[in-house]
N, C-alpha and C positions, 0 to 999 in steps of 0.2 A: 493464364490463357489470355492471349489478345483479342479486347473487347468484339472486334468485330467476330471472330472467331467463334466466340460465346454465343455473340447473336444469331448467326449463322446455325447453329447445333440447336440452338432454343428454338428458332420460327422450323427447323427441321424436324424437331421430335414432335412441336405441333402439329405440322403436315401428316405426318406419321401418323400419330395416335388416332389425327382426324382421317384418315387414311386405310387404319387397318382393321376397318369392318368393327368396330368397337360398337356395341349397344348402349346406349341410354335410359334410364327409367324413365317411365310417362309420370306425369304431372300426379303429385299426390303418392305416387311410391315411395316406398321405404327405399333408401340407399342402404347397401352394406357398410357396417362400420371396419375400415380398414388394417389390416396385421402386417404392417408392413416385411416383415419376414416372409411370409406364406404367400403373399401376392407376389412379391417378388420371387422366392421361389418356383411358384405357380406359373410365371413369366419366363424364367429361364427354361423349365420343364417345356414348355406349350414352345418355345423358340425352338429349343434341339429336338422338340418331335419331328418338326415341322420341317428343317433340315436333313433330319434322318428320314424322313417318306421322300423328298427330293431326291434324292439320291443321286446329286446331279452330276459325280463321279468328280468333285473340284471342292475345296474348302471353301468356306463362308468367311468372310471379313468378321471379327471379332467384335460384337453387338454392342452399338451406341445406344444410349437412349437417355431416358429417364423420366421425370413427373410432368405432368402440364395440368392446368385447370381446366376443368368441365367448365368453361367458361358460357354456356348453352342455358347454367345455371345461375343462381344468383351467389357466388363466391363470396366466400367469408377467407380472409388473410387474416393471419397471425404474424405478431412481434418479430417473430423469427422469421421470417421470410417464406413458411411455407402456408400454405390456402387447403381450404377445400370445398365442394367435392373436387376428387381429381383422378386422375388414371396414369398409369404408367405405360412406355411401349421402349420398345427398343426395333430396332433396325440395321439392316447387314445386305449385304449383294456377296454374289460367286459370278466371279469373275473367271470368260474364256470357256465358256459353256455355249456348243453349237446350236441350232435351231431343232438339228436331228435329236440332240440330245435334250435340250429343255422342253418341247413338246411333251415329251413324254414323262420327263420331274413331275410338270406343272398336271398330267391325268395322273399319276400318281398319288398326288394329293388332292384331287379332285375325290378320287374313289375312297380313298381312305378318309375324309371325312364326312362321305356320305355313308360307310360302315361303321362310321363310329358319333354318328349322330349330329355332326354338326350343321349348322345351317349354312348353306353355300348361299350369299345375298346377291355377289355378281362372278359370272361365269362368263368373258370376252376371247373366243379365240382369235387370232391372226387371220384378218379376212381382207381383199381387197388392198387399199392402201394404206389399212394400220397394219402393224408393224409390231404388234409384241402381244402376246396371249398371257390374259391376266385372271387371276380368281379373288375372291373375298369371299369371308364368311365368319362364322363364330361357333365358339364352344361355350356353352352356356354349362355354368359349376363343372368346371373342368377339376381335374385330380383334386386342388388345393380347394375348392371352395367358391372360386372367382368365376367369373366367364372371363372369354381373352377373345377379342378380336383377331383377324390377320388378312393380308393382302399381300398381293404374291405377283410380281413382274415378269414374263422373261421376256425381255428387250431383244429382240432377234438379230434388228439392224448393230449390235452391238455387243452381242455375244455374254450378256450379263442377265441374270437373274436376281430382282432386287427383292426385298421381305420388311416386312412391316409388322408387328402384335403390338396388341394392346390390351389393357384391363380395360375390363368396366369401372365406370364411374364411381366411386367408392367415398365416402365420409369418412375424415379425419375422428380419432376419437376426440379431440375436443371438440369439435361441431356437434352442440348438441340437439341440432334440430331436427326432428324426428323423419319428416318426407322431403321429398325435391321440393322444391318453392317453386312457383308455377313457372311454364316454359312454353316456349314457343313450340317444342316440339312433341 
């Protein structure tokens, strides 16, 4: 892949993650220690739910993403080039989806994760002179064990519906340190 290309998809997923309503522990909590199997799983499940409540009647672009560091934290790197704490997210748009039509995706999933427990943190409909009606929220120990952030676009001047999830903050099993080390947040 060409560097710039790389970089580009890196400072991307970062956006993302930071992006898609993801939680953080407060100062002094335990991090979960991560399975990278199950989280990821955990992440794909919490993606096509979240596609499947949209219903936005158009396929989703096939979901980029990958790790970033909890950089909020104080990061521990490994030989190998991965760190922790860290979180996963992926991201995707549907494309060619009308305004008549994405209103109604975007309560779709507004309702369904108010029935199904999740915290909605921002709820922005189309007012005035913005121009795209967006939600965030989270599922805290979703199916897999994990909480998952997500953030949800639909661009109206543009006919695109764009999606964001993320995990939570999670500890490498080699990190053996037992709480977050202190944080500004």
């Amino acid at each position: 892949m060409p560097q710039p290309v790389a970089r580009f998809i890196a400072v991307l997923v970062l956006v993302c993650a930071a992006a898609s309503g993801c939680t953080h522990p407060d100062r002094g909590q335990h991090l979960q220690i991560a399975d990278d199997k199950r989280m990821s799983d955990g992440l794909d499940a919490f993606f096509y739910e979240i596609i499947h409540v949209l219903d936005a009647g158009k396929d989703a672009s096939a979901p980029n993403g990958g790790s970033a560091p909890c950089d909020q934290f104080d990061v521990t790197n490994f030989q190998d080039g991965e760190f922790s704490p860290y979180n996963i997210a992926s991201f995707s748009s549907i494309d060619g989806v009308p305004t008549e039509k994405a209103i109604p995706a975007i309560m779709r999933l507004k309702a369904h994760a108010e029935q199904n427990g999740w915290k909605i943190s921002s709820f922005r409909p189309a007012t005035g002179t913005r121009t795209s009606t967006e939600i965030a929220g989270h599922a805290s120990g979703y199916r897999y064990g994990y909480g998952y952030g997500f953030r949800v676009e639909a661009m109206h001047d543009m006919n695109r519906i764009v999606l964001s999830v993320g995990s939570d903050c999670v500890r490498d099993p080699r990190d053996h340190r037992r709480t977050v080390p202190d944080s500004p947040y």
